[in-house]
Kinemage of the C-alpha trace (Angstrom):
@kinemage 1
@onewidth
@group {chain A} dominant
@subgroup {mainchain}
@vectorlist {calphas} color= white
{ca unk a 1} P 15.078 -15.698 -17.235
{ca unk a 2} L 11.557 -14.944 -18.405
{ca unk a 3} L 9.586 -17.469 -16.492
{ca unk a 4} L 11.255 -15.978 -13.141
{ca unk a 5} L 9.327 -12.673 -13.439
{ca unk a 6} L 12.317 -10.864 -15.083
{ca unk a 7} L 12.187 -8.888 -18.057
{ca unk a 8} L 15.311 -6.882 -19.760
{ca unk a 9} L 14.053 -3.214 -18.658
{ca unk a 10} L 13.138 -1.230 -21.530
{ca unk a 11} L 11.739 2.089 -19.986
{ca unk a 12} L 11.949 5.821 -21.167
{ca unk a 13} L 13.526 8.606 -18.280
{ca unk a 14} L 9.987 9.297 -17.370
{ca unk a 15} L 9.068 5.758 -16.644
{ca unk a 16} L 12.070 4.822 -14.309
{ca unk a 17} L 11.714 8.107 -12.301
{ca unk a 18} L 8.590 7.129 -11.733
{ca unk a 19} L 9.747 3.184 -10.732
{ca unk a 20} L 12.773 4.813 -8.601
{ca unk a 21} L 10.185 7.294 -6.790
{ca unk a 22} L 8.027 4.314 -6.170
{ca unk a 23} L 11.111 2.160 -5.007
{ca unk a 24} L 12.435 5.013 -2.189
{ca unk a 25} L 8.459 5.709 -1.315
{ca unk a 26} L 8.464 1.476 -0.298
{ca unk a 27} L 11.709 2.384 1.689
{ca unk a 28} L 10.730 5.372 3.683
{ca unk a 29} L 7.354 4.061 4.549
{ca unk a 30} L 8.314 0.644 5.719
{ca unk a 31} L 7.929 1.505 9.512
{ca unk a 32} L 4.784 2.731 8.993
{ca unk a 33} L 3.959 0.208 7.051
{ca unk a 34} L 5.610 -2.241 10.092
{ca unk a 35} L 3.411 -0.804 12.746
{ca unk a 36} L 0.278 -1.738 11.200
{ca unk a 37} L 1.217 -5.217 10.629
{ca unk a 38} L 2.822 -5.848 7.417
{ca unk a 39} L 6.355 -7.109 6.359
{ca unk a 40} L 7.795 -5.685 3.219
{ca unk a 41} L 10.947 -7.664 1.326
{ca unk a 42} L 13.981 -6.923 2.376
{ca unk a 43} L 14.752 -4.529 -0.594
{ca unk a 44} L 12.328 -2.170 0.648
{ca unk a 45} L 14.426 -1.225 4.266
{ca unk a 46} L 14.775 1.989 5.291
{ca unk a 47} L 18.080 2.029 4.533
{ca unk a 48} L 18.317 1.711 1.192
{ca unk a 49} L 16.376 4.782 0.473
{ca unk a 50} L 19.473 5.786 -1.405
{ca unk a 51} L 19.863 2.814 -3.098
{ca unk a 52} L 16.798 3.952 -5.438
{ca unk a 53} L 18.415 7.021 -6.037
{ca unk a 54} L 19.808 5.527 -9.842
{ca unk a 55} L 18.958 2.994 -12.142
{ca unk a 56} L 19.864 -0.827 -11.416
{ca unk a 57} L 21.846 -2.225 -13.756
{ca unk a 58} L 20.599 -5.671 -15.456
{ca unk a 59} L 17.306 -7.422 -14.942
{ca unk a 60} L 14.918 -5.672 -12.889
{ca unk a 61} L 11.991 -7.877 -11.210
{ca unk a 62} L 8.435 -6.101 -12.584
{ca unk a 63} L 9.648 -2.716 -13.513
{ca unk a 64} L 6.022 -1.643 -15.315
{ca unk a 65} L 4.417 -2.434 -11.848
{ca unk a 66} L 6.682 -0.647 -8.980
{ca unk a 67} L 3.455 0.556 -7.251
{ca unk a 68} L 3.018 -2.997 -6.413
{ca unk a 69} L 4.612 -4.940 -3.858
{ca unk a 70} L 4.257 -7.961 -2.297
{ca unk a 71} L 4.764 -8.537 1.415
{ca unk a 72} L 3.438 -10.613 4.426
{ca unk a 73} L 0.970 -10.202 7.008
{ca unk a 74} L 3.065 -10.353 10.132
{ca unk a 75} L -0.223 -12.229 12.987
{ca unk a 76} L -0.069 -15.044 10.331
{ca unk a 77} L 2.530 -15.214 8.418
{ca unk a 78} L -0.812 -14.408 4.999
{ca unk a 79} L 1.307 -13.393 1.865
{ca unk a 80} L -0.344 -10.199 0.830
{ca unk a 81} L -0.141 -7.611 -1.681
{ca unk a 82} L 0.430 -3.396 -1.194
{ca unk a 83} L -0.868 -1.151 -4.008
{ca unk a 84} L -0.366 2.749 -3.651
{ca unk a 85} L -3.549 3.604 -5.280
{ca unk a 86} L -4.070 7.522 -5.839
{ca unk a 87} L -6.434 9.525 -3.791
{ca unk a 88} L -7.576 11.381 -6.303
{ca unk a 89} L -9.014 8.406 -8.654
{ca unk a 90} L -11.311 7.056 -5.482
{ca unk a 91} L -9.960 3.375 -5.831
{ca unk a 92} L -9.648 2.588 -2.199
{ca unk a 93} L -12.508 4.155 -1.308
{ca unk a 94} L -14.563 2.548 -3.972
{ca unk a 95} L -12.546 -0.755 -3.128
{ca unk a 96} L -13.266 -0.111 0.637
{ca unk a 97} L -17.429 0.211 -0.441
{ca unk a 98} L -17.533 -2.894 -2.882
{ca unk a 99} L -15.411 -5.244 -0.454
{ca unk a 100} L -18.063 -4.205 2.921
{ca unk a 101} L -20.958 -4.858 0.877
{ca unk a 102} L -22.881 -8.343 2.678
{ca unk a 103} L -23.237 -10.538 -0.112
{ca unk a 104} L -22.654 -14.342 -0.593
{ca unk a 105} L -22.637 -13.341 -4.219
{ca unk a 106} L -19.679 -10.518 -4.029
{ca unk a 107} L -16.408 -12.000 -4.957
{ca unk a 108} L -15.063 -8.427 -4.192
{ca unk a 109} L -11.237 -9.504 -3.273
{ca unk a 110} L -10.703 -8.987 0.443
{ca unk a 111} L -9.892 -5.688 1.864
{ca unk a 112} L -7.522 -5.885 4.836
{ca unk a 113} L -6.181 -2.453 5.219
{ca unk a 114} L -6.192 0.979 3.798
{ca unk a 115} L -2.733 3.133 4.829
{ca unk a 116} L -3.297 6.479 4.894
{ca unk a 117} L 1.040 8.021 4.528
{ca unk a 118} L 1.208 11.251 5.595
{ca unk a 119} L 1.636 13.792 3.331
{ca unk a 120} L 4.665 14.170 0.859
{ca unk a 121} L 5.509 17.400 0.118
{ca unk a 122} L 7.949 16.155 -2.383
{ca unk a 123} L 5.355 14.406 -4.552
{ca unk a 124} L 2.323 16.346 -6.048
{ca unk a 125} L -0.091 13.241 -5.703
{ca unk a 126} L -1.738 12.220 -2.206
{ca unk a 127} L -1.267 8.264 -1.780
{ca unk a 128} L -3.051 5.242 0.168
{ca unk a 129} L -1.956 1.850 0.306
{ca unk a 130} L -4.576 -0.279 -0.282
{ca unk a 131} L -3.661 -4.406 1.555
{ca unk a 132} L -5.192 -7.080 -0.003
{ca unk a 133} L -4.655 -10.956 -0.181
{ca unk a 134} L -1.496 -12.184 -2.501
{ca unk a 135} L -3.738 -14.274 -4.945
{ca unk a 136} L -2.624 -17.209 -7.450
{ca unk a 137} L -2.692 -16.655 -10.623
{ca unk a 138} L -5.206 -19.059 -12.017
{ca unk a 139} L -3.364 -19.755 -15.677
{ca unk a 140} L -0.775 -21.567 -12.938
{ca unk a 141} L -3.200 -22.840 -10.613
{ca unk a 142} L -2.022 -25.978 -8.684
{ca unk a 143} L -5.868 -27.437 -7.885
{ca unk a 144} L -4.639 -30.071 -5.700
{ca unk a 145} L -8.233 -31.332 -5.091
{ca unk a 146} L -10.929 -32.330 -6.860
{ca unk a 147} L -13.274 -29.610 -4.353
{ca unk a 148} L -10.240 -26.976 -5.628
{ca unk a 149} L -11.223 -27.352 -9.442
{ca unk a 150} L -15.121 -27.620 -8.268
{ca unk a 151} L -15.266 -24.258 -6.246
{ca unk a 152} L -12.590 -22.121 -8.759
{ca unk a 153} L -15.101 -24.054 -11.998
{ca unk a 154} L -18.153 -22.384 -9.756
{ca unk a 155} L -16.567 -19.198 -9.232
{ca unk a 156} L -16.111 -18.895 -13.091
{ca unk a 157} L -19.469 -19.771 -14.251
{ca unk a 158} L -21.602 -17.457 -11.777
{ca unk a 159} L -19.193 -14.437 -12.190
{ca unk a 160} L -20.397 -15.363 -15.870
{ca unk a 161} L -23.458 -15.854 -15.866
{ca unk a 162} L -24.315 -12.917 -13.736
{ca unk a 163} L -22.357 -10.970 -16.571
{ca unk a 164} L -24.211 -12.430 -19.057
{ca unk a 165} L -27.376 -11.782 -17.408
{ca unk a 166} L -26.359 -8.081 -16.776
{ca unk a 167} L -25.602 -7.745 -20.327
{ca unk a 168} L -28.937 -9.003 -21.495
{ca unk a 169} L -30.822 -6.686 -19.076
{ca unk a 170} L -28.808 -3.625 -20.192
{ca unk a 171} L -29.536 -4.615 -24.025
{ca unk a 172} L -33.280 -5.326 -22.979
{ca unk a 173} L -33.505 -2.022 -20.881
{ca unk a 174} L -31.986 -0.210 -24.293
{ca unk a 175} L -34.317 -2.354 -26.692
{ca unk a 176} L -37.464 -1.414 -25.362
């Protein structure tokens, strides 16, 4: 099954409380989640809080990454991602900053929504949900036309070359 996304779970007790926390957090916050637009998968109903309670038995779809979830943008039908990013490590908010800044050179993925839960008491972290475009991978990119290849080959190259020049500048600034 490994080209399906499956992998035989190999985690320690720490690591799938933390996946099964994640897993009944999806559930619980689905409404709110609802009511601002976005579909989760089915898995992730309200009602099968307690179905995260224990560990599945099997093959468990991307068990190192349960903070992730993909889900759909309900006004179009988008595929999109949800992250629960921690408050405390400033990763919406400095997503939030780099994705407003006016730019024909940012290739800051788009920000559509930051979720604010309210508060657990049950967990000792404070959590947003940061909503962003579900984007291809490009290793399996299907560029179906030749403007595909032209604008992803573009991409590539000035992210690069602005690197490049970045590095030399830093080196420069360091040099002299």
């Amino acid at each position: 099954m490994g080209d399906f996304g499956f992998s035989e779970v190999k985690l320690t007790d720490e690591e799938w409380d933390k996946y099964l926390a994640h897993k009944r957090r999806w559930c619980t916050l689905q409404p709110l989640i609802e009511s601002r637009g976005y579909r989760l998968p089915k898995e992730c109903n309200p009602d099968r809080v307690s179905a995260w309670n224990e560990r599945p038995k099997g093959y468990v779809q991307g068990p190192q990454y349960p903070h992730l979830v993909e889900g759909t943008r309900i006004s179009d039908n988008r595929p999109v991602m949800l992250k629960f990013s921690r408050a405390d490590l400033w990763e919406a908010t400095i997503f939030e900053h780099l994705a407003s800044i006016p730019d024909q050179d940012n290739h800051t993925i788009p920000l559509y929504d930051v979720i604010t839960p309210p508060d657990d008491p049950t967990s000792e972290t404070q959590w947003y949900i940061v909503v962003t475009p579900r984007l291809n991978d490009c290793r399996n990119s299907h560029l179906d036309k030749l403007s595909d290849f032209v604008n992803f080959l573009t991409q590539v190259l000035e992210v690069g070359t602005a690197s490049l020049f970045g590095l030399l500048r830093i080196y420069y600034f360091f040099l002299f």
